[in-house]
C-alpha positions as CSV (number, residue, x, y, z in Angstrom):
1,X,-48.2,14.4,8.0
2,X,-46.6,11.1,6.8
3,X,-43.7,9.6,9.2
4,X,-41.5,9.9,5.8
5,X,-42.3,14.3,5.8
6,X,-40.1,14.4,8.9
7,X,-37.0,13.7,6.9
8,X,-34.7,16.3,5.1
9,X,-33.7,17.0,2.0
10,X,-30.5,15.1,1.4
11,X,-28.0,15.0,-1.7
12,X,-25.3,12.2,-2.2
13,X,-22.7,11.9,-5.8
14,X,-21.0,14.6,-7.8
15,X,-21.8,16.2,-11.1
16,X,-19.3,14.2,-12.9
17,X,-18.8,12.1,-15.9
18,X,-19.0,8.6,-15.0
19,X,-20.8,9.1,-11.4
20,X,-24.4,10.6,-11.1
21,X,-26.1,13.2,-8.2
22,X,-29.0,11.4,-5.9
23,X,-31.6,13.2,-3.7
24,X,-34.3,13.2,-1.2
25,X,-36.7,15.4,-1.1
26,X,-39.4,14.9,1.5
27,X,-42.9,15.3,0.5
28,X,-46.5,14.0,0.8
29,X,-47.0,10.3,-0.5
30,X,-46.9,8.8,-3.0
31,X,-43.3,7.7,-4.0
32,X,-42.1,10.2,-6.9
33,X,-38.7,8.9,-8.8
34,X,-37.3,11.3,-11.2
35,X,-34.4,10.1,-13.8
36,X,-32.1,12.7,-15.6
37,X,-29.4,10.8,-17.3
38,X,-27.0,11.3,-20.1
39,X,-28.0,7.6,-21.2
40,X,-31.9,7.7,-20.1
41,X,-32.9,5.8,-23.6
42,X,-30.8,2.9,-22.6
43,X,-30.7,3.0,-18.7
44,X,-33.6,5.3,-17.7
45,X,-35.6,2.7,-16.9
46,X,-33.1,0.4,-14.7
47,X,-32.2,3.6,-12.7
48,X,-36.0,3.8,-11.6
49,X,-36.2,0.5,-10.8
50,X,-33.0,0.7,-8.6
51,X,-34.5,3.6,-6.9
52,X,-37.6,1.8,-6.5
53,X,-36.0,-1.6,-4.9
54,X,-33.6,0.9,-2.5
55,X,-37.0,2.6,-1.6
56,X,-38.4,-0.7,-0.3
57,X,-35.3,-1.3,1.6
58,X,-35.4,1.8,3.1
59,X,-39.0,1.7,4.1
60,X,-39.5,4.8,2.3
61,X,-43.2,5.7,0.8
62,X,-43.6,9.2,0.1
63,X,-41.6,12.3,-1.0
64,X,-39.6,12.4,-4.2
65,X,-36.3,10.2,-5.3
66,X,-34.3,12.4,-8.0
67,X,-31.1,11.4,-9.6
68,X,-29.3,13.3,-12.1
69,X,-26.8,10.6,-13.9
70,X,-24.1,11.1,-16.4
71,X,-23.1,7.5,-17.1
72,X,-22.6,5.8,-14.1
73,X,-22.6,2.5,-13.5
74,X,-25.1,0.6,-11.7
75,X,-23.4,0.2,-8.3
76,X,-22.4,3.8,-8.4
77,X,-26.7,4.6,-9.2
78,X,-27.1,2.6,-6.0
79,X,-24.7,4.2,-4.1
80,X,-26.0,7.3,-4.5
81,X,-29.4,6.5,-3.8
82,X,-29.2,4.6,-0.9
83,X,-26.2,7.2,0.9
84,X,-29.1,9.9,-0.1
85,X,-31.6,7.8,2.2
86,X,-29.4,7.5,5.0
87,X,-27.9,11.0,4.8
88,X,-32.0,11.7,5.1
89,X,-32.3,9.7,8.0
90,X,-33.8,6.5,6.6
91,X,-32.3,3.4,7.9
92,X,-32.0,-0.4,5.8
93,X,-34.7,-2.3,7.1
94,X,-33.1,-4.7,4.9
95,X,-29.6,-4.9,5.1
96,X,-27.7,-7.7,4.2
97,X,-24.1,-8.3,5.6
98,X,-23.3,-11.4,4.4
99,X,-20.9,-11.0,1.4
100,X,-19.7,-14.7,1.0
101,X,-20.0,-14.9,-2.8
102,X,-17.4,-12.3,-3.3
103,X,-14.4,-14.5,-3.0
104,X,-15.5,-16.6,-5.5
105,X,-15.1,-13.9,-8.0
106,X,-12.1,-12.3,-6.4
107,X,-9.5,-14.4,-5.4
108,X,-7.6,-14.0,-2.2
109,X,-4.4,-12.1,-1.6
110,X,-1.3,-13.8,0.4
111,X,1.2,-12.7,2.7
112,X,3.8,-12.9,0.7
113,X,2.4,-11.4,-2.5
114,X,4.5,-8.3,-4.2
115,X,3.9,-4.8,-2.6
116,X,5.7,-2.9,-4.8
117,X,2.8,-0.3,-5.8
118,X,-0.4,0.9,-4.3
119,X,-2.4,3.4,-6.0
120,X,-4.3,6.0,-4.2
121,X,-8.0,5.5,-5.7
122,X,-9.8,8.9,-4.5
123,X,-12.8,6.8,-2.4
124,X,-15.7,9.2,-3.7
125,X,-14.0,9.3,-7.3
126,X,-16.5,6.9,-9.5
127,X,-14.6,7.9,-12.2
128,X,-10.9,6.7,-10.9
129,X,-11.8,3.4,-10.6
130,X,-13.0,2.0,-14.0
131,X,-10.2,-0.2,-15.4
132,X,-8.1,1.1,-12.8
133,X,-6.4,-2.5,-12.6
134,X,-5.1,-1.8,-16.0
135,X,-2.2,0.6,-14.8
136,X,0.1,-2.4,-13.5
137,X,-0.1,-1.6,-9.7
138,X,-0.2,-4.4,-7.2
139,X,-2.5,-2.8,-4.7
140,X,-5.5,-0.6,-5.7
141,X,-6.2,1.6,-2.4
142,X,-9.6,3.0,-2.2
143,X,-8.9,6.0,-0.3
144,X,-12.1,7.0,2.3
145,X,-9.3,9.5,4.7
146,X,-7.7,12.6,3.5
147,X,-9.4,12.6,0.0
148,X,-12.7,12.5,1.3
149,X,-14.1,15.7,3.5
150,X,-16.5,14.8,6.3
151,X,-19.6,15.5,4.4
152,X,-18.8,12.9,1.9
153,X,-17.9,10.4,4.2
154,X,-21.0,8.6,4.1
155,X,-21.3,8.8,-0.2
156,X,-17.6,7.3,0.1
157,X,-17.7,4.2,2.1
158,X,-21.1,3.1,0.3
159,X,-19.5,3.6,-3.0
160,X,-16.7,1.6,-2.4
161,X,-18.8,-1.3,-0.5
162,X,-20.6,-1.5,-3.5
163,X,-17.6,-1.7,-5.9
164,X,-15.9,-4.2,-4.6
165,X,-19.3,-6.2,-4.0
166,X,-19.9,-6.0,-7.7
167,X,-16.1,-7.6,-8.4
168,X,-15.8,-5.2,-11.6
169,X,-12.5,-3.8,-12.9
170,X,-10.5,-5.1,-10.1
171,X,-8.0,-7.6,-12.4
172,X,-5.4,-9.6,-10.2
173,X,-4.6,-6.3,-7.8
174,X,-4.0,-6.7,-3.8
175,X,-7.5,-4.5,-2.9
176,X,-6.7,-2.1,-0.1
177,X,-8.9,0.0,1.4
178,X,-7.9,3.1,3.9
179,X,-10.1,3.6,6.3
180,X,-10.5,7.2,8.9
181,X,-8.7,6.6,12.4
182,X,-10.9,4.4,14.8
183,X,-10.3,7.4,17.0
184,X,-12.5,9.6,15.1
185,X,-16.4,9.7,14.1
186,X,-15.9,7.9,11.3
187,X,-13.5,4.7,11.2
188,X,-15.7,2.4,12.6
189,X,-18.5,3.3,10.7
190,X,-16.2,2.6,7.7
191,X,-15.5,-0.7,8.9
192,X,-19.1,-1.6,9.3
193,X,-19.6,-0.9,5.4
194,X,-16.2,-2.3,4.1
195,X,-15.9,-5.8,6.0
196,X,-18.5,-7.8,4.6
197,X,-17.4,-6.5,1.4
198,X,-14.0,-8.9,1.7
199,X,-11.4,-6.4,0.7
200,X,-7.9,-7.7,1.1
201,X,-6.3,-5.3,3.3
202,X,-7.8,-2.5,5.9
203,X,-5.3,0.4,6.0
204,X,-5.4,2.1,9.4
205,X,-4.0,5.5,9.9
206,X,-2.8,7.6,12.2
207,X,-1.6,4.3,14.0
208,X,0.4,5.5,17.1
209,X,0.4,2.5,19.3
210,X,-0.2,-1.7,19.4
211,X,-3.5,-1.0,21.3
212,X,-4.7,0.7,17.7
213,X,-3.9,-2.2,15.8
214,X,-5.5,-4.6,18.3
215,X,-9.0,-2.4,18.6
216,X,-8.9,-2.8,14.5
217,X,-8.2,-6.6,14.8
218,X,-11.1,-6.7,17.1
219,X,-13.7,-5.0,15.2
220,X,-12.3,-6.4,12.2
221,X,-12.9,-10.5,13.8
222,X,-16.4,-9.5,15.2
223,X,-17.7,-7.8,11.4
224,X,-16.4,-10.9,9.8
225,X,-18.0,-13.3,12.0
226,X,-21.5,-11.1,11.6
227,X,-21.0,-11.4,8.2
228,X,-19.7,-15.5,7.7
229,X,-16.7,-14.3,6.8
230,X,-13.9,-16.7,8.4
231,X,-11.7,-14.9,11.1
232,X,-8.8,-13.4,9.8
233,X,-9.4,-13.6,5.7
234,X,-8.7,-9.5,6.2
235,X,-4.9,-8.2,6.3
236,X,-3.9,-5.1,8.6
237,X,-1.4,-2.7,7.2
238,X,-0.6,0.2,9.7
239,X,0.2,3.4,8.9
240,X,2.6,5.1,10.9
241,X,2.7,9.2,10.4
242,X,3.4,10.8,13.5
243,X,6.5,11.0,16.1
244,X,4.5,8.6,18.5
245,X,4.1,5.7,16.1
246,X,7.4,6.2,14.9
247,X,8.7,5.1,18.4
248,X,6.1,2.6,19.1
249,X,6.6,1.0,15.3
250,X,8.3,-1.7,16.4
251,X,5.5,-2.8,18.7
252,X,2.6,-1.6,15.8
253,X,4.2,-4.3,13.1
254,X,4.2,-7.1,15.8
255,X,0.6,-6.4,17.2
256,X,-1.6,-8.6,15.1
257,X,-1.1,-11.4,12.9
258,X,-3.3,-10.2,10.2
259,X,-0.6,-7.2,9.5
260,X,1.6,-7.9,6.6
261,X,3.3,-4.4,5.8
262,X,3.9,-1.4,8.0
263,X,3.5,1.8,5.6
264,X,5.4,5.3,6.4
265,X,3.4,8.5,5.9
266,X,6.5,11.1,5.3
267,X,4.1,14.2,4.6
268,X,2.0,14.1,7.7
269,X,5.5,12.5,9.8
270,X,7.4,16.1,8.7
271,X,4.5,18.4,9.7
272,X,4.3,16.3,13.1
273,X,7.9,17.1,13.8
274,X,8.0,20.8,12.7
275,X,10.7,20.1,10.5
276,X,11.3,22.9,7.7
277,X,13.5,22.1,5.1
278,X,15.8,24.5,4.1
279,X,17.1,25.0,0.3
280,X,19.5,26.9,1.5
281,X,21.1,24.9,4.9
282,X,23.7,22.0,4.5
283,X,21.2,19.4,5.4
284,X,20.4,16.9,2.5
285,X,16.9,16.7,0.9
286,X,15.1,13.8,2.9
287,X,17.2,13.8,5.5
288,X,14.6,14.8,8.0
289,X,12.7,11.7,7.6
290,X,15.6,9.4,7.4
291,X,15.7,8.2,10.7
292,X,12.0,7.4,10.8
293,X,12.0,5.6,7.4
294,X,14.9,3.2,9.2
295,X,12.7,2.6,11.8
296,X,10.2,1.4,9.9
297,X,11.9,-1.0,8.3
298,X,13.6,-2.6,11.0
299,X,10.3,-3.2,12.6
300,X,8.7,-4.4,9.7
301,X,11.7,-7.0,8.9
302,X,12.0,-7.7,13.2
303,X,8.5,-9.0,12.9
304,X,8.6,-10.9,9.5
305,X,6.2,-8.3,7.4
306,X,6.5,-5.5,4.2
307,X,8.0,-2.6,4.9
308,X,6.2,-0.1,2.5
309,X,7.5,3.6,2.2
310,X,5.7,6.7,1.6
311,X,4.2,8.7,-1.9
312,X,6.7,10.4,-4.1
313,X,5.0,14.1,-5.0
314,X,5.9,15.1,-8.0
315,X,4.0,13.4,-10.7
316,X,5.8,14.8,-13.5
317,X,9.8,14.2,-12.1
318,X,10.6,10.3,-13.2
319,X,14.0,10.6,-12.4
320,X,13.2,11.8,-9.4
321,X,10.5,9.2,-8.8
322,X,12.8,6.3,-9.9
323,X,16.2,7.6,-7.7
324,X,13.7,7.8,-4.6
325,X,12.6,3.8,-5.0
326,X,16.0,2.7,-5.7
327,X,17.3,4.7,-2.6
328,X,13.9,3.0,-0.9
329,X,15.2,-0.3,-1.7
330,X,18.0,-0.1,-1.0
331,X,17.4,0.8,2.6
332,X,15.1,-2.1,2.9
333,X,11.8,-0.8,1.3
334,X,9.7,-3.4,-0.7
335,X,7.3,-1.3,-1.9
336,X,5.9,2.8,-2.2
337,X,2.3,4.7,-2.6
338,X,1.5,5.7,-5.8
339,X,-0.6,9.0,-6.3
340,X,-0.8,8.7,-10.4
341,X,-1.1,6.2,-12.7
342,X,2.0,7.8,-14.9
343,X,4.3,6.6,-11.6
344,X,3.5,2.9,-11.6
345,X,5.4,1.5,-14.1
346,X,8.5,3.9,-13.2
347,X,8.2,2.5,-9.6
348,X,7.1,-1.0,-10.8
349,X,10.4,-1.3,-12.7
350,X,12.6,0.3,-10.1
351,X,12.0,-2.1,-7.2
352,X,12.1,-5.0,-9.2
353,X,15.3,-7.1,-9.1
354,X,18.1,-6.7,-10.8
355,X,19.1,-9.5,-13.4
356,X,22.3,-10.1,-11.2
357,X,20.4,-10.7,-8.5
358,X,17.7,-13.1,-10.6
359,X,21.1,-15.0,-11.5
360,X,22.1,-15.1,-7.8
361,X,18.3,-16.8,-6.5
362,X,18.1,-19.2,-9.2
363,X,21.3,-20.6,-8.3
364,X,20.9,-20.0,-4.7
365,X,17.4,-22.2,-4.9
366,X,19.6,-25.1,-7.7
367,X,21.9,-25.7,-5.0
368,X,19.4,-25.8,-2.0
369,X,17.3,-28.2,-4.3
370,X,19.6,-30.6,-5.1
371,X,21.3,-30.7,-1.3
372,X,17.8,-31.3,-0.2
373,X,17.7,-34.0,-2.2
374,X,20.6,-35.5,-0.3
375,X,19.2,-34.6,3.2
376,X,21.1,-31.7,3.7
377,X,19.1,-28.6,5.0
378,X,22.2,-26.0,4.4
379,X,24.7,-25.3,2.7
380,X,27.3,-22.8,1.1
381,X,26.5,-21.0,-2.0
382,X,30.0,-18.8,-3.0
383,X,30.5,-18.3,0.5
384,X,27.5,-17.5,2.1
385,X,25.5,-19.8,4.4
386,X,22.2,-20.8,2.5
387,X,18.7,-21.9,4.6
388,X,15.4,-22.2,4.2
389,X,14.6,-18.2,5.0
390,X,17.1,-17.5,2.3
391,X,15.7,-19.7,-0.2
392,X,12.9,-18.3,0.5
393,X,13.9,-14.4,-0.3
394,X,15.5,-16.5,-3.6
395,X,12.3,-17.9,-4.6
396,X,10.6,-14.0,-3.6
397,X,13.5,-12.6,-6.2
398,X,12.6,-15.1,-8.6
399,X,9.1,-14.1,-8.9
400,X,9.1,-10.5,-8.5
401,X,11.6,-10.5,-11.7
402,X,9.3,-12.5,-13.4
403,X,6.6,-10.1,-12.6
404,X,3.8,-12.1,-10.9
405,X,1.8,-11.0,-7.3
């Protein structure tokens, strides 16, 4: 028996359009590699020599290599295939952590960029990422949590890896990707994958507490380092969904200096806190979460970062959709999750500002200009004391109404 016969039989992917269905099956030597595929006259022959290169890299010599494909595309093929060889057992004897070229392609994200959408990208959903940059959102999250059972966990976190490492269909977006708890079997794992792929922003969930934030900071600094990335070119955003990060918030948005939003999780907050709405009580729609959505935002703006509220259900309500982002910005909300494409430009267009207020920053930043000029560093604008932080919400206002990151 061949070291390789000890392995089992191991399936990674989805019958789906646009993503393709790897497998292992152990077996005396040599190497077989088997291609199905919707477009084998065209790509047949690439997807045998991808399984053949991931074979090599795996160390594997014997058995059989089968992948049923129906149009996916080349990092997706290698996704597969390689999750299939570690779901196996196999190991990379040739892994390669450096992803240094990557920012060339992509550019980096900024502190202050706009927030004001963030669409949930399902993370072992080939299919919902091609030209997903095309909706309008700010932030594409690739989602590797709640959308992906534990079984998949492994197919997820090497698909996404490889999609943002080949750069495609990403446009001008903030990348995001939401990672499983560090508390659990998987976030760290997820973290070894994602890093050296130079996304823009880890999400954490679950975040009840600094010490979460500063165990992700951590691991975050020693992957990057691994991988020659410089400390700190990854953002934080925590995500706050329970009654215990609600009350340590304040101390979650101040914990690391790579955080630059603080996101409410409503759904998971109101099953936390046994609250049951009641169609039929006094008590206003939302008002169950009120309190927590406040506290958010006053320890996102105490410690200088985004506040970022919750997703907004029901995909087919646009009133609905665009009351609950006024209301959101109104209480101090600079952005929401987005679950469908149909929402972004309904949300996009609800927390941008108002031409009154475009009015208001352009003369706000006139006047500053010109008293600057003459070596003044404030001044009154119709009454109200204007300062650098205010020109600099001004200038924020300017360019959200003009539409740019």
């Amino acid at each position: 028996m061949t070291p390789e016969m000890k392995y089992c039989r191991s399936d990674a992917g989805l019958h789906a359009k646009s993503d393709c269905v790897a497998s292992y099956i152990p077996g005396p030597g040599p190497l077989e590699i088997a291609v199905k595929s919707s477009v084998e006259s065209l790509f047949g022959t690439a997807i045998k020599a991808a399984a053949l290169r991931i074979a090599l890299d795996f160390g594997v010599k014997s058995g059989c290599i089968e992948v049923d494909d129906d149009g996916a595309l080349g990092e997706t093929v290698a996704a597969r295939i390689e999750a299939a060889l570690w779901k196996a057992g196999f190991s990379c004897r040739k892994r390669k952590e450096s992803a240094i070229p990557v920012p060339l392609v992509r550019g980096p994200s900024s502190r202050q960029r706009s927030r004001r959408t963030r669409l949930y990208l399902p993370g072992n959903q080939p299919h919902f990422f091609i030209n997903a940059d095309l909706f309008g959102a700010d932030c594409l999250l690739f989602d590797l949590e709640d959308s992906v059972v534990p079984e998949r966990k492994v197919d997820a976190r090497i698909l996404v890896r490889n999609t943002l490492l080949g750069n495609k269909m990403l446009g001008a977006c903030e990348i995001m990707v939401r990672i499983n708890p560090l508390s659990g079997p998987f976030g760290y794992d997820d973290l070894a994958e994602i890093v050296p792929a130079i996304p823009h922003v880890i999400v954490l969930p679950k975040c009840e507490s600094a010490q979460d934030i500063k165990q992700a900071d951590e691991e975050i600094g020693r992957l990057e380092e691994s991988a020659g990335i410089p400390r700190g070119s990854i953002f934080l955003v925590p995500l706050v969904e329970t009654a215990r990060g609600i009350l340590a918030a304040d101390r979650i948005a101040s914990a690391s200096r790579r955080n630059v939003a603080i996101c409410f999780g409503k759904e998971d907050f109101i099953r936390d806190i046994h609250a049951v709405p009641d169609p039929e009580c006094n008590v206003p729609k939302g008002t169950e979460s009120l309190m927590a959505r406040e506290m958010i935002v006053l320890a996102a703006h105490a410690s200088g970062i985004d506040a970022l509220d919750s997703v907004f259900s029901d995909i087919e309500d646009e009133a609905g959709l665009a009351a609950s982002c006024r209301e959101a910005r109104a209480l101090g909300f600079s952005g929401r999750a987005i679950l469908h494409p149909l929402q972004v430009p309904v949300a996009n267009a609800a927390f941008r500002p108002t031409e009154e207020e475009y009015r208001d920053a352009l003369e706000v930043v006139e006047a500053y200009e010109q008293a600057s000029g003459k070596g003044k560093g404030s001044l009154s604008v119709n009454g109200r004391m204007v300062d650098a932080p205010v020109v600099e919400r001004a200038r924020a206002v300017i360019r959200e109404y003009a539409g740019e990151p």
